[in-house]
N, C-alpha and C positions, 0 to 999 in steps of 0.2 A: 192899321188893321182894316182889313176889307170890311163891309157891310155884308150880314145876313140876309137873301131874299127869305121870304116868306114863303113864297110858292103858293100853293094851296090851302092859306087857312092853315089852324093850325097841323092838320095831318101831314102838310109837304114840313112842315119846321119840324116836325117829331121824325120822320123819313130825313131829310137832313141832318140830323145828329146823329141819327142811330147810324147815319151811312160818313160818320166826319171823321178820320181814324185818328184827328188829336186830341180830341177830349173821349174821356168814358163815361158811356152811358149807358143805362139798362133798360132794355126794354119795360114797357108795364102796360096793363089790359084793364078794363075797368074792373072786372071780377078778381083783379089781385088783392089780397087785402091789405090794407090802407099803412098796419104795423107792422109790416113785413119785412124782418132784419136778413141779410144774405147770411150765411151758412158761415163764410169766412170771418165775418164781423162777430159773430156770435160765439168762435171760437179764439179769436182774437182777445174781445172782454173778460173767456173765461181764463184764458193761460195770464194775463195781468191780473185779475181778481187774485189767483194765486199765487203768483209773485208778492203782490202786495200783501197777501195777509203772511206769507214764508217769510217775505227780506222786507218788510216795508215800505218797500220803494216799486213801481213800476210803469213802463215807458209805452206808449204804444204811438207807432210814427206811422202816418201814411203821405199819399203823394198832396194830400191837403193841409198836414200840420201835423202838429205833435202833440199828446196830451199825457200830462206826467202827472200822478200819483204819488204823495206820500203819506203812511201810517205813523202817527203819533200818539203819543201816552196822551190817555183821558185827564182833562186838570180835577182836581177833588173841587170842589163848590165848600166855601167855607162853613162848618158849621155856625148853625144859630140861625 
């Protein structure tokens, strides 16, 4: 694997990725704010929230991993 130049500090390395068409990346600006979930993710969490609370179980896969979900029955805590 080749070596990244730098170019310019960090502004040429941020200009390099955003302009590198194998990785994704998103732009961002100092006045974005800091918790700032995309639109797709957000909708993504909700249709799994409901899965999991309808079937118990749910998947959610992207180009980074996977992360699986399952609902189970509460244990009772023994009295006394």
């Amino acid at each position: 694997m080749g070596r990244l130049r730098l170019g310019r500090g960090p502004a040429g390395l941020i200009e390099r990725l955003l302009a590198d068409g194998r990785i994704e990346v998103l732009p961002a600006g100092p006045d974005d704010p800091v918790t700032r979930t995309e639109a797709w993710v957000t909708a993504w969490a909700a249709e799994a929230t409901a899965r999991l609370l309808s079937t118990g179980e749910a998947v959610i896969t992207t180009s980074r991993g996977t992360v699986e979900a399952t609902a189970q029955e509460r244990c009772q805590a023994p009295a006394g």
